[in-house]
Each structure stands twice: as structure tokens, then as C-alpha cells.
C-alpha positions as CSV (number, residue, x, y, z in Angstrom):
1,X,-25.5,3.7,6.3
2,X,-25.6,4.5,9.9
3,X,-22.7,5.6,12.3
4,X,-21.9,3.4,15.1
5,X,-19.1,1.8,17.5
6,X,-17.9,-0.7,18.8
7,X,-18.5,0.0,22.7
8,X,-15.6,-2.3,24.5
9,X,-13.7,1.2,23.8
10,X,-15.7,2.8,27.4
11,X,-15.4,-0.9,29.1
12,X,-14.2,1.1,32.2
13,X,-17.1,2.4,32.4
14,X,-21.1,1.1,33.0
15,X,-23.3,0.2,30.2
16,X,-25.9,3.0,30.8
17,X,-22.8,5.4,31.5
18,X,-21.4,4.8,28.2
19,X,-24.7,3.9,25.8
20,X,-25.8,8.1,27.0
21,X,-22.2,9.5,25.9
22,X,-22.2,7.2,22.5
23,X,-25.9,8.9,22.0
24,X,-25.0,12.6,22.4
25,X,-22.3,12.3,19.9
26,X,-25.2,11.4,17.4
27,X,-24.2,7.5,17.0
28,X,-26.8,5.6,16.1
29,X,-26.2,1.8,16.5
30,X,-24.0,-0.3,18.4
31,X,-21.8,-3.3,17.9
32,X,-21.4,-4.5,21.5
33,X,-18.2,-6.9,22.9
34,X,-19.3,-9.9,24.6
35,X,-16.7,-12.1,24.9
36,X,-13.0,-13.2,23.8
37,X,-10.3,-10.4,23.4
38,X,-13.0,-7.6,23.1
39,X,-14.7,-9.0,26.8
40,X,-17.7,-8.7,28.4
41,X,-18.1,-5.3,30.2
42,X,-21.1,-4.6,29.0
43,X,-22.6,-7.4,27.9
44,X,-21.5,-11.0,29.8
45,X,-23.5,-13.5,28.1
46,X,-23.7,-16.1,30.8
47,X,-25.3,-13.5,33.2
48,X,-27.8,-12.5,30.8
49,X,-29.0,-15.7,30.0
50,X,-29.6,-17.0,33.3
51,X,-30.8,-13.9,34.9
52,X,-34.4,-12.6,33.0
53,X,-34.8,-9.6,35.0
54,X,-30.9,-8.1,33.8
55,X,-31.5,-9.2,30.4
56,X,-34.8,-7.2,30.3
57,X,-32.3,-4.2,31.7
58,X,-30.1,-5.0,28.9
59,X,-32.9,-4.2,26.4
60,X,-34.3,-1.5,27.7
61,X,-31.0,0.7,27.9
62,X,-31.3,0.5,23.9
63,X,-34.5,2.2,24.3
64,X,-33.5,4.9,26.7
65,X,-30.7,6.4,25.0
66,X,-32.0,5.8,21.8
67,X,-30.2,3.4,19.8
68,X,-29.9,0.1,17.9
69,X,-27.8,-2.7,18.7
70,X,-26.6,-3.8,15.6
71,X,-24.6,-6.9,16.3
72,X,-22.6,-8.9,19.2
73,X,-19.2,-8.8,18.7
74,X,-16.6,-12.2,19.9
75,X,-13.4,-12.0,18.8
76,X,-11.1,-15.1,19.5
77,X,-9.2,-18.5,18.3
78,X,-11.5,-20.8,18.8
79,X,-9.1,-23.3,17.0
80,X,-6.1,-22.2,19.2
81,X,-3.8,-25.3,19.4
82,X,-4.2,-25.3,23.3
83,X,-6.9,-26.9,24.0
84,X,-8.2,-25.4,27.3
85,X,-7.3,-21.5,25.2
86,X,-9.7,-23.4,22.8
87,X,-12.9,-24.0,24.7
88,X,-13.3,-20.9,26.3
89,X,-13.1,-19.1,23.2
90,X,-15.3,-21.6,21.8
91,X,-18.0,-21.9,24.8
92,X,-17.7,-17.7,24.7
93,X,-18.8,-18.1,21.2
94,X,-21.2,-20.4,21.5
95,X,-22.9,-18.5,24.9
96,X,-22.9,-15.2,22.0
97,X,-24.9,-17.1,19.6
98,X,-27.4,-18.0,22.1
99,X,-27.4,-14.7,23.7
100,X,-27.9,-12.9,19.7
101,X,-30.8,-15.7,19.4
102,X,-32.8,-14.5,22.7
103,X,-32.1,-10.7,21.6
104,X,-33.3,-11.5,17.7
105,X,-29.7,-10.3,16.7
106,X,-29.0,-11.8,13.4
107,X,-25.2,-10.9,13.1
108,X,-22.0,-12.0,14.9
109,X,-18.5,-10.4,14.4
110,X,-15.5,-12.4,15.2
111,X,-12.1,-13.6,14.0
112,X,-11.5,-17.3,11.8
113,X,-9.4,-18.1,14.4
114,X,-5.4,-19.9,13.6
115,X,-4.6,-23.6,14.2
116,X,-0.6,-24.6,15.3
117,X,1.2,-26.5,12.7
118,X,0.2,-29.8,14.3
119,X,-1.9,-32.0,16.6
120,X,0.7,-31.4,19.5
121,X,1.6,-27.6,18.9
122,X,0.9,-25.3,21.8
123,X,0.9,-22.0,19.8
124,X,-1.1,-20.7,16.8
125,X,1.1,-20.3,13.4
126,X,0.3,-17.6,10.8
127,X,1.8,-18.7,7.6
128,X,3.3,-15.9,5.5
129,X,5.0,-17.5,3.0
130,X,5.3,-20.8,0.5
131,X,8.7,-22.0,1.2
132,X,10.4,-23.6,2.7
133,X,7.8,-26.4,1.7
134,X,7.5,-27.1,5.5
135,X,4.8,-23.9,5.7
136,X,2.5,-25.1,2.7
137,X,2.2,-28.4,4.5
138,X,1.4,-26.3,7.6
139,X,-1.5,-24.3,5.5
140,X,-2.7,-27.7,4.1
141,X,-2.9,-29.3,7.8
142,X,-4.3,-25.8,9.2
143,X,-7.2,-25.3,6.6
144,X,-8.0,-29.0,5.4
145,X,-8.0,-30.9,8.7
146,X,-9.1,-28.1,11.3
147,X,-10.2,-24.3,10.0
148,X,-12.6,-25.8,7.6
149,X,-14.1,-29.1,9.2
150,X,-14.7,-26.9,12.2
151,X,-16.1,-24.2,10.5
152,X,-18.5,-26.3,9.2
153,X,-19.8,-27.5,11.8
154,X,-19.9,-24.4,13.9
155,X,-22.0,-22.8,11.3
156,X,-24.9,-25.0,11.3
157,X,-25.0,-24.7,15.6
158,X,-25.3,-20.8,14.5
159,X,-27.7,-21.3,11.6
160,X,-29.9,-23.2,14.0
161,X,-29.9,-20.4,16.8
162,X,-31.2,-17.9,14.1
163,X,-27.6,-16.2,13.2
164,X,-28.0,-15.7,9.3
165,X,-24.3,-13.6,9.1
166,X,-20.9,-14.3,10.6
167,X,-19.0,-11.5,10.0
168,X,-14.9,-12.4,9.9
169,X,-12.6,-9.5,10.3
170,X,-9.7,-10.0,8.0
171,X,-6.9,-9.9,10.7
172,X,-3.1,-10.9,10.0
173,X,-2.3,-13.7,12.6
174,X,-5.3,-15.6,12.0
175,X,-6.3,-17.4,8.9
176,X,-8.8,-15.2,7.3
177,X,-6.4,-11.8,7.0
178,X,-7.4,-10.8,3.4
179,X,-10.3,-11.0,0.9
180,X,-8.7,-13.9,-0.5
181,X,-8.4,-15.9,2.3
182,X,-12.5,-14.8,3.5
183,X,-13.6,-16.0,-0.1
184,X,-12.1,-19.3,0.3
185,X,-13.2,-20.3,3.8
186,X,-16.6,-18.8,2.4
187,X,-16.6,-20.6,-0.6
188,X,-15.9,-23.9,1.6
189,X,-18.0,-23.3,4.2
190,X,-21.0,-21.3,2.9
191,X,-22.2,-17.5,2.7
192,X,-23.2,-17.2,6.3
193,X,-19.6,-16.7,6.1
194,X,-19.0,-12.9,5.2
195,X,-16.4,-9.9,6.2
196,X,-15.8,-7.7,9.1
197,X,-14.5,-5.1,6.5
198,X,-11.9,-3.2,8.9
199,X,-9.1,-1.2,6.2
200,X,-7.0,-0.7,8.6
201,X,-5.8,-4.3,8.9
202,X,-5.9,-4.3,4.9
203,X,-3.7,-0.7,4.4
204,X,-0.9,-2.0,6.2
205,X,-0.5,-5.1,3.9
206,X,-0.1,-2.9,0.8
207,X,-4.1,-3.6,-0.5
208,X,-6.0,-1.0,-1.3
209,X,-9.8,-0.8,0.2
210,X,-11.6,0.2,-2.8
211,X,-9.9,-2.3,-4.7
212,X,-10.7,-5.1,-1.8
213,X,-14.4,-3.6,-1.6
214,X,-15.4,-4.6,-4.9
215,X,-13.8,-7.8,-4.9
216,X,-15.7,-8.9,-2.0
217,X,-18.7,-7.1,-3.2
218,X,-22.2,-9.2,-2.0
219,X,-19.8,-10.5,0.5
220,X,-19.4,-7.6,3.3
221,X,-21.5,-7.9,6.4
222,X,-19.9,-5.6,8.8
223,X,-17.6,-2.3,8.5
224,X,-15.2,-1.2,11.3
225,X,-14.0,2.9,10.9
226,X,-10.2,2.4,11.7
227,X,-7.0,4.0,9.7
228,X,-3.9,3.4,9.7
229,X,-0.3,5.8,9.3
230,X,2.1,3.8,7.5
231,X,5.6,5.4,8.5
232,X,7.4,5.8,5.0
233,X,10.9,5.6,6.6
234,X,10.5,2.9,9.1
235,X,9.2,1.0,6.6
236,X,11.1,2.2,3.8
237,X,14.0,0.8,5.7
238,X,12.2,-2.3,7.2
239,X,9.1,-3.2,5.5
240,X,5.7,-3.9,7.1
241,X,5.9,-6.8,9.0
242,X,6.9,-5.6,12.4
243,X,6.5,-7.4,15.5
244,X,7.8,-4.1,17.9
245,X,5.0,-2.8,20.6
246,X,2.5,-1.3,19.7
247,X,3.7,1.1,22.3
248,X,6.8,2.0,20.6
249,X,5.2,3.9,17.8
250,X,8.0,6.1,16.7
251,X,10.1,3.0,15.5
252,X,7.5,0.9,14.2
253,X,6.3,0.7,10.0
254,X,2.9,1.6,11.0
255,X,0.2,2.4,13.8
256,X,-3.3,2.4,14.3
257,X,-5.2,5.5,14.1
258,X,-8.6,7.1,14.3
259,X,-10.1,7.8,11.3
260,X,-8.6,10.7,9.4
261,X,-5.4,10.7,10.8
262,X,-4.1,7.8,8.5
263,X,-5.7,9.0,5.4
264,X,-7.5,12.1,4.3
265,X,-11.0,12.9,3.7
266,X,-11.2,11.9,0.1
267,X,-9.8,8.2,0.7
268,X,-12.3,7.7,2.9
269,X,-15.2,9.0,1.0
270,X,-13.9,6.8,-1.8
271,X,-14.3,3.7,0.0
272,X,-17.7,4.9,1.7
273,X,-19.0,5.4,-1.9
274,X,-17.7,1.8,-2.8
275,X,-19.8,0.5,-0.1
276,X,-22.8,2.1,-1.4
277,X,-22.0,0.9,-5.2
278,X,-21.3,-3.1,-4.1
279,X,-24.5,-3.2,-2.1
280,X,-23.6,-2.2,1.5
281,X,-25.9,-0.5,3.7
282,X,-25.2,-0.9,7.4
283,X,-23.2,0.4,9.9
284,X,-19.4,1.8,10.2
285,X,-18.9,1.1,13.5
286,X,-15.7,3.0,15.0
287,X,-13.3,1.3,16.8
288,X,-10.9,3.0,18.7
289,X,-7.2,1.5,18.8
290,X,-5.3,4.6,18.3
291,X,-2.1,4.8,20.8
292,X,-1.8,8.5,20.5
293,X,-5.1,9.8,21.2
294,X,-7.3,8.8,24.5
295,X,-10.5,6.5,23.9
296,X,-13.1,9.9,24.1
297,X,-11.1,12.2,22.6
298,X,-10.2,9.2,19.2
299,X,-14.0,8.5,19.1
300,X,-15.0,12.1,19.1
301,X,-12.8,13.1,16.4
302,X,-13.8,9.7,14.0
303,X,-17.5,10.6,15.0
304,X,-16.7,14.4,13.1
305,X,-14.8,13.0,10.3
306,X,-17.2,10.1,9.8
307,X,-20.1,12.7,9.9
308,X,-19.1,14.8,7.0
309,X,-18.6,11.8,4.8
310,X,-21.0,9.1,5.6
311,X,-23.6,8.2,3.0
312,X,-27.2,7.5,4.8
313,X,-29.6,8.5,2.5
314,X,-31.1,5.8,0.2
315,X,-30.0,4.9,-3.0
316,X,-31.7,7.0,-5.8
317,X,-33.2,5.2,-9.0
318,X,-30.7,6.0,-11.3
319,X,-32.9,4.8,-13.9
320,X,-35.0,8.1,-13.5
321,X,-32.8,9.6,-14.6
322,X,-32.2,8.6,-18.2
């Protein structure tokens, strides 16, 4: 496995800037944000495909600091009920796919995306539960007449500009928010269709990662490093679902933290070494969305954490040994 991050985290600051700080703290590859909620700082797509001479630049800042890009990142709703939301995620999308094609990048990461309850709706709505009946016939309109048709045909634009893996993150809000829900648009669509596996999204919903890990097993093409601190009293009182700030982290069920300051060592090393045993062998690309800690000082402490416990070695041959 290697160690790497999602760069939209030093957005403020310029690619070359940011690439030499991500070297010198030993990461290897990168997963870079270019376009929808993660944006475009260091990467805009429509500049670099009109404009040879920056998208040679682009390249060669890989090769002076020493690493990989693993993947383009474009997070958004690209089945948003608004229409005019809708096409600029979608045309971001589409300008990423071209954009991974002209780079020979075979992997994007993004979100499934949520449809409103109707034709006419003006905002996306995330169904969490079966009744009344009204919200079943809101899943069967959302998956049967737009996630799916649409997914479909967005995946053979992508298969035919070279992208062999679409990697969802499982995100509550959208429609894809657990293993469950990846499998089934995967097992409609096709297995270009595979998971963003990012726990922290998962921890909060009361799955455990090791357990989701081996269900989607052959099915992982992408790991963010992110933790998450349930709050035992909040939610002891409240539950999970909680719609307060994320500013306001003292009253809320959970936050987002940098790795190791949700869960210890050990839990992470467990689900490291479940990677390694359902087939996984890429990157854990850090992302930084912890409200306590600034960008640096969050990425600096995942990069030690992840260090101690990360698996890169190949696979022995356990067969030589019996």
C-alpha cells in the first residue's frame, strides 16, 4: 500500500508549494481535487486541456517532487434535481474523465450523486427510512428512473475515455452511503463501479469497517485515512443523525477527525490488515476534515500514525510456508 492524500486540503496554496510539503512528509502518491465540492486549485481541467504548455507543467511537478498521481478526484450530484446545479457537476465530470484520459489516469473518485423525490423537485432527498410508504416510492423513482439509467450511460462515456474504475465514496446524503447501497448500483450498472472506502462516513452509522471490508471485498478501488469520535453522551441522548454544524462540535453525536484521534492504533491496523486479506493494494489517501486541528498540523499527525501501521511490503507466499 502506499501513503497518500488528497491535496484540496493546501488549496490555499500553489501546486508546486504544496506537492514539495506533501513530499517531505514521506507521501508518496496523490489523489488530486479537480472539480465539484473538492474544486480545482490545483488541477482545473478546462485550463489544462486547452492549454498544452500548463498541462506539460502539470506533469512535470510529479516528477520534481517525487510522486505519483494516483487518481483525479470529482465529487458532486450530478443528478441534483436542479438542473443548472446538475450540469456543472456533470460537465465538471465529464472535463475530469477527459482530463484522467490525456494524463493515462485510470481512476476517478466521486460521489453517486441524490435525485429529489420528483421531476419538479428543486432539492436532493436522502431517504432514511421505509415508511411512511411515500419514501419507498421516493427510492423507487430516485434509483429506477434516474440513479441507474444515468449511471449507465455515464459509464460507457468513461469506459470509452480509458477510465477502467469509478471509485464511489459511501456518503450519507447521497445514494450510495453504505456497502449495500455500492453493491446494488454496481451490480446494476457494472464493476467499473467500485468504493471510495472512507470509515469515517461508515463509523458514524454504527457499521464496523472490517466487517464492511470483507463484504465489499474485490470491490474496493480507493481508501480515504479519516476517523471519526462518536460523542457517547450526545448521542447517547440523541442518536446519530444530527444535522447541527459541523462547527458546533461540543453538542453534536460525532465529528470528524484525523486518523488516530477517533480510534486507536489497533482499530486501524485491523482494517489495514483487512485490506491486505480482501485484495487491496493501493493507496490510503488522507483527507483532512478534522474541525479541531489546522490542515498541516491534522495531516502531519495522520502521516505518523499512518506510518507505523501501514502495510507496503508485498504479500508473502503463504504457501511456503506449509
Amino acid at each position: 500500500m502506499k501513503l497518500g492524500v488528497l491535496t484540496n486540503l493546501l488549496g490555499n496554496e500553489p501546486a508546486d508549494k504544496a506537492f514539495a510539503y506533501f513530499a517531505s512528509l514521506g507521501i508518496e502518491e496523490l489523489e488530486v481535487g479537480c472539480g465539484g465540492y473538492p474544486g480545482k486549485d490545483h488541477c482545473d481541467p478546462k485550463v489544462l486541456l486547452n492549454d498544452e504548455k500548463k498541462l506539460q507543467e502539470f506533469k512535470d511537478l510529479f516528477a520534481k517532487h517525487g510522486v505519483k498521481l494516483n487518481c483525479l478526484s470529482c465529487h458532486g450530484n450530478p443528478v441534483h434535481p436542479n438542473k443548472e446545479i446538475a450540469r456543472q457537476f456533470r460537465e465538471d465530470w465529464r472535463d475530469a474523465v477527459l482530463l484522467a484520459e490525456k494524463l493515462g489516469i485510470k481512476k476517478i473518485v466521486g460521489f453517486s450523486g441524490c435525485p429529489g423525490d420528483c421531476d419538479t423537485a428543486k432539492y436532493p432527498n436522502w431517504v432514511t427510512c421505509p415508511w411512511p410508504n411515500d419514501f419507498g416510492e421516493i427510492l423507487d423513482y430516485q434509483w429506477n428512473k434516474v440513479l441507474v439509467p444515468y449511471w449507465k450511460e455515464e459509464t460507457k462515456f468513461c469506459a470509452a475515455h480509458g477510465i477502467e474504475k469509478i471509485a464511489f465514496e459511501m456518503h450519507p446524503g447521497f445514494c450510495v452511503y453504505n456497502p449495500e447501497t455500492l453493491l446494488r448500483l454496481r451490480a446494476e450498472v457494472g464493476d467499473i463501479i467500485g468504493a471510495n472506502f472512507d470509515p469515517s462516513h461508515l463509523i458514524w452509522q454504527g457499521i464496523d469497517p472490517v466487517a464492511a471490508i470483507r463484504k465489499l471485498a474485490g470491490a474496493i478501488y480507493h481508501v480515504h485515512a479519516k476517523d471519526t469520535k462518536i460523542d457517547e453522551i450526545n448521542t447517547a441522548a440523541n442518536g446519530v443523525l444530527d444535522t447541527k454544524s459541523y462547527a458546533d462540535e461540543i453538542h453534536r453525536s460525532w465529528i470528524f477527525r484525523a486518523v488516530g484521534y477517533g480510534h486507536d492504533s489497533q482499530y486501524w491496523r485491523d482494517m489495514i490488515s483487512t485490506l491486505r486479506l480482501c485484495g487491496y493494494d493501493d493507496i490510503l489517501s488522507i483527507e483532512h476534515e478534522d474541525s479541531l486541528m489546522m490542515p498541516k498540523e491534522g495531516l502531519e499527525k495522520a502521516v505518523a500514525f499512518l506510518k507505523t501501521s501501514i502495510i507496503k511490503a508485498p504479500s508473502p507466499n503463504a504457501l511456503r510456508w506449509v
